[in-house]
C-alpha positions in Angstrom: 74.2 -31.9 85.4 76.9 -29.7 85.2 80.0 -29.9 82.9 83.4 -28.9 83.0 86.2 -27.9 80.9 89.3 -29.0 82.9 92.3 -27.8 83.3 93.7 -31.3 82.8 93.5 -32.7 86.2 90.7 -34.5 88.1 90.0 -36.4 91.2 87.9 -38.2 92.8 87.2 -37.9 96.7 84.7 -40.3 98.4 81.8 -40.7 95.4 81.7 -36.6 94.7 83.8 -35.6 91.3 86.0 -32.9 92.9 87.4 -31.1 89.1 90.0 -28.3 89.6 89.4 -26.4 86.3 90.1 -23.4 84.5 86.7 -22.8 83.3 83.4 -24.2 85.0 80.3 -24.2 82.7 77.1 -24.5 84.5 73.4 -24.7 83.9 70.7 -22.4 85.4 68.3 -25.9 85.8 70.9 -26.9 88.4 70.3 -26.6 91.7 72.3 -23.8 93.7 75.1 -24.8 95.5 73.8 -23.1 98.3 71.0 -20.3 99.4 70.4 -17.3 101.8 67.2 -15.9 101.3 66.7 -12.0 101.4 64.0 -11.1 104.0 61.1 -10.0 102.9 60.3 -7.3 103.3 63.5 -5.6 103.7 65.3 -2.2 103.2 66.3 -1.3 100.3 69.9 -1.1 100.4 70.1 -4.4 103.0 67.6 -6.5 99.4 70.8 -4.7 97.2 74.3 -6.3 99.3 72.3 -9.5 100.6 71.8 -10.2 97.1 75.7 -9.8 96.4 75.3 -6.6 94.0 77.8 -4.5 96.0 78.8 -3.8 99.5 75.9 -1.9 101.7 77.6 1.2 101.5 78.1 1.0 97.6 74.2 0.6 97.4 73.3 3.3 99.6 75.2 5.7 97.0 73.4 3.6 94.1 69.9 4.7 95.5 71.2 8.0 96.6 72.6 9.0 92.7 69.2 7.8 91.5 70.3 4.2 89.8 67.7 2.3 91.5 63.4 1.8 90.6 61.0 -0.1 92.4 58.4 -0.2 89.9 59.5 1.7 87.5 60.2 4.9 90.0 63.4 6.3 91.3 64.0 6.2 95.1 66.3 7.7 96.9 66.1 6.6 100.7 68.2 3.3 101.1 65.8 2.7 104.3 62.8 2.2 101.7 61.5 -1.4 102.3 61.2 -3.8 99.5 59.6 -7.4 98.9 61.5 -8.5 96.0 58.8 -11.1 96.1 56.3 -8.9 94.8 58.4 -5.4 93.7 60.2 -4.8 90.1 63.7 -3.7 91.5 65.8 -2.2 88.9 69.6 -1.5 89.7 71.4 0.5 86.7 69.5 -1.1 84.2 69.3 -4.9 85.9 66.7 -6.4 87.3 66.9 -7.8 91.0 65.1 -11.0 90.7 64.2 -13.3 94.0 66.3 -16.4 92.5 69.2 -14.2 91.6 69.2 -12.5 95.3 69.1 -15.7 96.9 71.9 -17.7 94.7 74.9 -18.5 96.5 78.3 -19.5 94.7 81.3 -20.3 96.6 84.6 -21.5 95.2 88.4 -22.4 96.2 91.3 -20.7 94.0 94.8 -21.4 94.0 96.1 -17.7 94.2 99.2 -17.6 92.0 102.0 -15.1 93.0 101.0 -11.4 92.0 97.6 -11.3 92.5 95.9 -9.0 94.8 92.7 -9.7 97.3 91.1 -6.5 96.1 88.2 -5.1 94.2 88.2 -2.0 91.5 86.9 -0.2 94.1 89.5 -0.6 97.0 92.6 -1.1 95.0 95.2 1.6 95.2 96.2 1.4 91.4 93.4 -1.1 89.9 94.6 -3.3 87.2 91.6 -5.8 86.8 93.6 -8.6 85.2 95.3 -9.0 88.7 92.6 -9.6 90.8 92.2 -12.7 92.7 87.7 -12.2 91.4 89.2 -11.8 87.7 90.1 -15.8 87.7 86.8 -16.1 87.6 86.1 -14.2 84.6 85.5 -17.4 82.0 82.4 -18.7 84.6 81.4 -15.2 84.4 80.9 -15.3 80.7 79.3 -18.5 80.9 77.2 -17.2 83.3 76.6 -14.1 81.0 75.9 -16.1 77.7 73.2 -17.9 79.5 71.4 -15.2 81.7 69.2 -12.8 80.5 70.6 -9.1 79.4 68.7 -7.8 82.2 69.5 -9.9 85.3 72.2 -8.7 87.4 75.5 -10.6 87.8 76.6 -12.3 91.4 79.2 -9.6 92.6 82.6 -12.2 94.1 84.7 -11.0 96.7 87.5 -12.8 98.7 86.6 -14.7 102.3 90.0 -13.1 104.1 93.3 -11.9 101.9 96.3 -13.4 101.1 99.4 -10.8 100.2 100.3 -10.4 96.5 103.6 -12.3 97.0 101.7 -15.2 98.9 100.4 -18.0 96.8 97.5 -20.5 97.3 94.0 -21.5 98.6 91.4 -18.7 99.1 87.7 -18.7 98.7 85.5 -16.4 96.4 81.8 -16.4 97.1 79.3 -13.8 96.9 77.7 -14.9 100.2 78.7 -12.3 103.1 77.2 -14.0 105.9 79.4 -17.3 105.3 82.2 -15.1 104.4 82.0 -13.8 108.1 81.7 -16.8 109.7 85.1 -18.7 107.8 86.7 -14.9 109.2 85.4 -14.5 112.1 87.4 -15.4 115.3 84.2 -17.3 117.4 84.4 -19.6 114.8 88.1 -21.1 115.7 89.0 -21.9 112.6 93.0 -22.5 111.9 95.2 -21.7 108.7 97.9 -23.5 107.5 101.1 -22.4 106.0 103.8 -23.8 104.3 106.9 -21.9 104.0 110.1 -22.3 102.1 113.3 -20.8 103.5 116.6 -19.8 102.8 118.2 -22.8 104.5 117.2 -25.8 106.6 115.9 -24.7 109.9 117.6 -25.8 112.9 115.9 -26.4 116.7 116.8 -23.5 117.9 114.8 -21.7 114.7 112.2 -23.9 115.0 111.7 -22.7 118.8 111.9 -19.3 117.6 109.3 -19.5 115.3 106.9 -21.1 117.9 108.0 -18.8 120.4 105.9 -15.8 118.4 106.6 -12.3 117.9 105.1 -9.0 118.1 102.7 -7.5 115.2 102.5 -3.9 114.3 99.8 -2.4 116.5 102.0 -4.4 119.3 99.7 -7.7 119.2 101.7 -10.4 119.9 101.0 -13.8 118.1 101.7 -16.7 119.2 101.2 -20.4 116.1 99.1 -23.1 117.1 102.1 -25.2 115.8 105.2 -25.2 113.9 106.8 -28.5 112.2 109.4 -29.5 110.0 107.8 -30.4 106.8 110.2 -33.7 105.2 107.1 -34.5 102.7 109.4 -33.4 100.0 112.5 -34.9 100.0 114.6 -32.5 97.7 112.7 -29.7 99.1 113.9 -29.7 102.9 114.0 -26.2 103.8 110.0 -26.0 104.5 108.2 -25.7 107.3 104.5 -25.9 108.4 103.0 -23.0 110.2 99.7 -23.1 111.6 98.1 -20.2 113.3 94.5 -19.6 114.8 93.8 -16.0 112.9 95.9 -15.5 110.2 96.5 -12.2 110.7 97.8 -10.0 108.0 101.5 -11.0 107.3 101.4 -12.9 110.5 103.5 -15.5 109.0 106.0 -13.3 107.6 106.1 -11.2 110.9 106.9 -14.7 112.4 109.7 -15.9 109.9 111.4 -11.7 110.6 111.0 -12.3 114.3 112.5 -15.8 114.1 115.8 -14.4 112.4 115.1 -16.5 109.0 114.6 -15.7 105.8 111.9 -16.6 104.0 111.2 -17.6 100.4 107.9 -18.5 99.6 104.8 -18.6 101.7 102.0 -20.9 100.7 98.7 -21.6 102.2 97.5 -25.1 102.4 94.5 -25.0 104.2 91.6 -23.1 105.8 89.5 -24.6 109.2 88.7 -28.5 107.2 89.8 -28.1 103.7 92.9 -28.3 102.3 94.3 -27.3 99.2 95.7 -30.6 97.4 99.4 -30.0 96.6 99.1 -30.9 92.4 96.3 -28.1 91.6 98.3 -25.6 89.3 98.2 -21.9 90.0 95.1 -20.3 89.0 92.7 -23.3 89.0 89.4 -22.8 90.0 86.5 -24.8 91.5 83.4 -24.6 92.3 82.2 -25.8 96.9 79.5 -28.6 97.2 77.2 -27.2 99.8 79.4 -30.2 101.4 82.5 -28.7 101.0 81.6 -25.1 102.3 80.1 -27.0 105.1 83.3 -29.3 105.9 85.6 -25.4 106.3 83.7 -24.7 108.9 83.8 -28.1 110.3 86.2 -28.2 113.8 86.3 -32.3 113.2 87.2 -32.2 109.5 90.0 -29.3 110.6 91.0 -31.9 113.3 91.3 -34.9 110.6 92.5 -32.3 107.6 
């Protein structure tokens, strides 16, 4: 059973404990919340980013500079193929084990303002402490206290990107082929916005905003809907945007088009989950194998 330090707020939803917490503390006799085998056999450098370690391209260099043994020798050809059922894989020092390659850990964050979708890697002018994958630093301990010193770490990325000045839900997991499939277009999942502006938007803006407007490389977007958003009554300048992509700074391209001025931008939901509005900024928590399931679900983004 797992257990939770929270960040002083839970729910319940249906009979599942859904805890938005700081910190998640987990046991390795629970069961994953969800698996992708590796093939077997596979290439060498396919076994390395299947099992989350680093992207395909990172692992290629890995091999090429040496830092990976199959029993206990060097290789250098990423196209060597590997049974991690039955081969010693060392990378840098860490073994590849079958159960770590096939773990799978997905989780929803409330992105507070500031943060960047990023890794070391890709980030112009890296500072680790802002990346949306360093909120997830205390599990990572956990996870590091209670693993052995030679096992390799999951390696988290984000499913999509949210702009450093936006705020809320993303998803971090260290599954790539559901990663692709929240991102991808076939799978006609929506986003949803909320945005704050300057002043109460009139009809006029409103038609505006649905009417689209042109991105930079000349795409023009059109949202699946715009609303006034009266939830809130002292808050009456938002507005809910939902588009079918979410293109980078769609929204914001939107608002500019429209002739308004925007003040915060704030996404609620992804395809059939939604962010509830009282999780604080920087919570974390952990998907049910449900809940990754019900984002990709077109009824639950129907209902949501």
């Amino acid at each position: 059973m797992a257990s939770f330090l929270a960040a002083g707020w839970q729910t319940c939803e249906g009979e599942s404990l859904c805890c938005w917490m700081i910190f998640y503390r987990t046991t390795f006799s629970q069961a994953p919340t969800g698996v992708t085998a590796v093939p077997r056999p596979a290439r060498l450098q396919c076994a390395i980013s299947t099992a989350g370690v680093c992207s395909r391209r990172a692992a290629d260099e890995l091999i090429f500079e040496g830092h990976v043994k199959i029993n206990g020798v060097a290789v250098h050809e990423p196209g060597t193929r590997v049974d991690l059922g039955k081969d010693k894989v060392i990378v840098k020092g860490k073994a590849l084990t079958p159960q770590i390659a096939s773990r799978r850990f997905y989780f929803a964050i409330n992105k507070p303002k500031g943060y960047i979708c990023s890794s070391l890697a890709t980030a112009p002018n890296p500072r680790p402490e802002r990346l949306v994958t360093s909120l997830l630093d205390p599990w990572l301990r956990e996870w590091r206290a209670r693993a052995p010193a030679a096992v390799l770490p999951p390696r988290f990325f984000t499913v999509g990107r949210l702009d450093a000045q936006s705020v809320g839900l993303i998803f971090v997991t260290n599954d790539g082929e559901w990663a692709q499939r929240v991102m991808h277009p076939s799978s006609n999942l929506t986003k949803e916005y909320c945005v704050t502006l300057e002043s109460r938007p009139r009809l006029p803006d409103l038609q505006r905003l649905a009417a689209g407007a042109a991105m930079e490389d000349g795409t023009w977007v059109t949202p699946v809907s715009v609303t006034l958003d009266d939830s809130v009554a002292s808050k009456p300048n938002r507005v809910r945007i939902v588009v079918a992509e979410g293109r980078n700074r769609e929204v914001r391209n939107l608002v500019a088009a429209a002739g308004l001025t925007l003040r915060t931008l704030r996404r609620t939901r992804i395809g059939g989950y939604r962010l509830d509005p009282g999780v604080p900024f920087g919570a974390v928590r952990e998907l049910s194998v449900r809940d990754t399931r019900r984002v990709l679900d077109r009824g639950a983004q129907d209902r949501a």
